[in-house]
LOSE-505638 format. One record per residue (C-alpha): x, y, z. Coordinates in steps of 0.02 Angstrom, whole numbers, padded with zeros to 5 digits, always signed. Layout:
XYZ;...
//
This chain:
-00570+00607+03717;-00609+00549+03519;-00661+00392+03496;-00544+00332+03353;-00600+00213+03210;-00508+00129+03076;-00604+00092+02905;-00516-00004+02773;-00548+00017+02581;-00587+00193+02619;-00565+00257+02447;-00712+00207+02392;-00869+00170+02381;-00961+00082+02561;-00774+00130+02653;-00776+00302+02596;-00954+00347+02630;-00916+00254+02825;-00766+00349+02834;-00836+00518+02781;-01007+00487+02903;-00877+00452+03071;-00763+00596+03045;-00919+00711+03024;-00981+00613+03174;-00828+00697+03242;-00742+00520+03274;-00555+00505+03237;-00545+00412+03081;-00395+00307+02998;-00430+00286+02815;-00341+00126+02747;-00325+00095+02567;-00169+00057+02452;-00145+00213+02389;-00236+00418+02407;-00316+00446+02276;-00367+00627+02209;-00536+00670+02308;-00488+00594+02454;-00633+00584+02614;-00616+00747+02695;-00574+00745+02890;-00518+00561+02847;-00334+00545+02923;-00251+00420+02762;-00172+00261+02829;-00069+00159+02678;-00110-00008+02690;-00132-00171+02595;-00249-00305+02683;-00174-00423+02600;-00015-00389+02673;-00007-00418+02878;+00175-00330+02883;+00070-00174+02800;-00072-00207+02932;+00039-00192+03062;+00130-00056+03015;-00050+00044+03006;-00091-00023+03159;+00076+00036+03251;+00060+00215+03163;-00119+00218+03258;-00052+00167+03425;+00088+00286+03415;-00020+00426+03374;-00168+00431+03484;-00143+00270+03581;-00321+00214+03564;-00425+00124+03460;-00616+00116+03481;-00715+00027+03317;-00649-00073+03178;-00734-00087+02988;-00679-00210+02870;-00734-00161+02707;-00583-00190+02599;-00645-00309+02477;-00659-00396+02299;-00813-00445+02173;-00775-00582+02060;-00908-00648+01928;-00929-00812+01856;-00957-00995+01829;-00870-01100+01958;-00812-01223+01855;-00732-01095+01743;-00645-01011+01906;-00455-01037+01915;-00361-01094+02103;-00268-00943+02080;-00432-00831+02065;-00516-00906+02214;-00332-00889+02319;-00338-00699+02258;-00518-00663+02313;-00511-00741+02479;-00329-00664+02522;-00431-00487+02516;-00606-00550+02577;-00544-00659+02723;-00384-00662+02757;-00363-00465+02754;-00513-00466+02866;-00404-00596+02981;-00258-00492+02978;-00355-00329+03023;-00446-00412+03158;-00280-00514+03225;-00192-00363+03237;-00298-00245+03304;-00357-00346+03451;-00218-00309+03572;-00246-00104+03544;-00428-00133+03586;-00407-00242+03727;-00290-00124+03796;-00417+00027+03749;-00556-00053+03858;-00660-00142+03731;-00746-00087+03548;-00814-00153+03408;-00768-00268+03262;-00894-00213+03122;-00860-00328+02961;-00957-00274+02786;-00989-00442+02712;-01171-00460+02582;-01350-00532+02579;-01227-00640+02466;-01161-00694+02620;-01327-00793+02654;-01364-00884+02490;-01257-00930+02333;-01287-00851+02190;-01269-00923+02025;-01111-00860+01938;-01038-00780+02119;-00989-00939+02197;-00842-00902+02203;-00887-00708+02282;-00998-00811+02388;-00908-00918+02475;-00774-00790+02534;-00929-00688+02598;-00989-00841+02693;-00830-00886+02779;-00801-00704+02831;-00979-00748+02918;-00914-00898+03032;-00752-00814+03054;-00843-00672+03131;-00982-00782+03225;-00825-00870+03326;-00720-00713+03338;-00891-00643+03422;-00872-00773+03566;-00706-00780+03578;-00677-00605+03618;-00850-00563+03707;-00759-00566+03897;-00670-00416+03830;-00787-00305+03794;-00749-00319+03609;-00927-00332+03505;-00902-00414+03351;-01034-00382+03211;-01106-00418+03033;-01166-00290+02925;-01241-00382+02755;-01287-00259+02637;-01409-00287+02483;-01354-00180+02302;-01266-00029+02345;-01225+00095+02200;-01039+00089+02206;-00894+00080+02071;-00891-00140+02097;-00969-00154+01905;-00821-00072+01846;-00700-00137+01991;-00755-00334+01969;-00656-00478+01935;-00697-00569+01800;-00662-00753+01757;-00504-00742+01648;-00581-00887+01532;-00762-00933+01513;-00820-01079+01429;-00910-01109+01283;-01061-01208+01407;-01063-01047+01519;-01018-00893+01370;-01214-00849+01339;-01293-00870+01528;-01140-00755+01601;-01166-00633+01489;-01337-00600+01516;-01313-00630+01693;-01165-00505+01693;-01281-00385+01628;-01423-00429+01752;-01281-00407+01899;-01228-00228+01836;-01398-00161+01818;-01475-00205+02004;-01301-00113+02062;-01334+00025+01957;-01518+00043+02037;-01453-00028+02195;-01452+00101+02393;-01348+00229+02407;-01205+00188+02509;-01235+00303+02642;-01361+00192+02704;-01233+00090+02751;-01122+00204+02845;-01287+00247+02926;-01312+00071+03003;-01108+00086+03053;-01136+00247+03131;-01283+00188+03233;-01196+00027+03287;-01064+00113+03328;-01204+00201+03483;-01269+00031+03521;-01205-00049+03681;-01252-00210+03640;-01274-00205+03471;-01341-00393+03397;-01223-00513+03276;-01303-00457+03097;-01383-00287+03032;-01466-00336+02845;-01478-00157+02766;-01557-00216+02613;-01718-00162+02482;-01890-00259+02556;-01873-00366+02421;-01675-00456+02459;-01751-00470+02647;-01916-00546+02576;-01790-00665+02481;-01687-00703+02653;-01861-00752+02716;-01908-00871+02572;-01718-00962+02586;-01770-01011+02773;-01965-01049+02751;-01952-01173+02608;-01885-01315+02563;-01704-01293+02465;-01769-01353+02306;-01912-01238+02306;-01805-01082+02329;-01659-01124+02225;-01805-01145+02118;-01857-00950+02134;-01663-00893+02129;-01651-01001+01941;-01800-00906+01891;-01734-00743+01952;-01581-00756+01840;-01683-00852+01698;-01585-01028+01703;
//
């Protein structure tokens, strides 16, 4: 029998290239993503959902368990960028951004937990960022929702170990994707901030545009995926964002916030 995955935001970028690498990996493969787009992943079966909805979560869920009754690996990849000062981020902004980046993760994982138990076990794999292990300046905000999905998982992982349910981290570095053109912007920068985001917009957009190709990333995925006990985190990131991991837990904080100010030239 198929093994049967379900990948959300799988109409682009990281969720498409995972999606398209399972189904040629001959895994049965659920596509989520509001809406089919032209060019959609081919062998990729298209599942309508909104993460941010857990009545359209379910609904996907229930189409999968009536189906082919199964369901064998999990990928959250659904997910927003947002750039900009924190003090210049609205509530409403940060509620937006963390209703996609970790409470649609919640509602995925919630929902699909029962269908796994029930299909012996599987694997939770949730795309967060090296982002997820150091704030950036002008991606608090981005930041912070990647952290939390990173404690969310690390208690979800020991919570649902006993049933055979492997819960894991996949931080990626820059990946070459369509998130400079798909970002959230603050809707009002100040006059202290208007220079320094600028240039650091610009800084942002051009290590994306040189950043890995995305199929490195469904790669790792695919290769978990084979792993029976595959660890909590995967870093698939250029020597230098590892090297920079490194540096955050050798020094002192100072002396690397130090190196991240002189990265972005603050």
């Amino acid at each position: 029998m198929k093994r049967v995955v379900f990948v959300t935001g799988a109409g682009s970028g990281i969720g498409r290239a995972i999606a398209e690498r399972l189904a040629r990996d001959s895994y049965v493969v659920f596509g989520g993503a509001r809406s089919k787009k032209e060019g959609w992943p081919p062998g990729v079966h298209y599942s309508p959902v909104d993460v941010t909805d857990e009545d359209s979560v379910c609904q996907a869920i229930e189409n999968i368990r009536n189906q082919v009754g199964s369901l064998y690996g999990v990928v959250n990849c659904a997910g927003l960028g947002m750039l900009g000062a924190v003090e210049d981020s609205a509530s409403q902004e940060l509620r937006d951004l963390f209703e996609t980046n970790l409470i649609g993760v919640h509602h995925v994982c919630k929902n699909t937990l029962g269908l796994m138990r029930k299909s012996g076990g599987g694997y939770i794999i949730n795309i967060t960022s090296m982002a997820a292990q150091m704030g950036l300046p002008y991606r608090g905000i981005y930041c912070a929702s990647k952290f939390a999905v990173e404690g969310y998982s690390e208690a979800l992982s020991m919570e649902v170990a006993a049933d055979g349910i492997h819960v894991v981290l996949v931080e990626p570095g820059d990946v070459r994707t369509a998130i400079n053109s798909n970002r959230r912007i603050v809707s009002s920068i100040s006059e202290r901030h208007q220079a320094t985001h600028s240039a650091i917009h610009r800084q942002v957009n051009a290590e994306v545009d040189t950043g890995m190709n995305p199929e490195k990333i469904a790669d790792e995925v695919a290769r978990i995926l084979r792993t029976v006990r595959p660890a909590l985190r995967y870093r698939v990131a250029p020597a230098k964002a590892k090297w920079a991991y490194y540096m955050m837990r050798m020094l002192p904080d100072r002396w690397f916030e130090a190196l991240v100010r002189k990265h972005y030239r603050l």
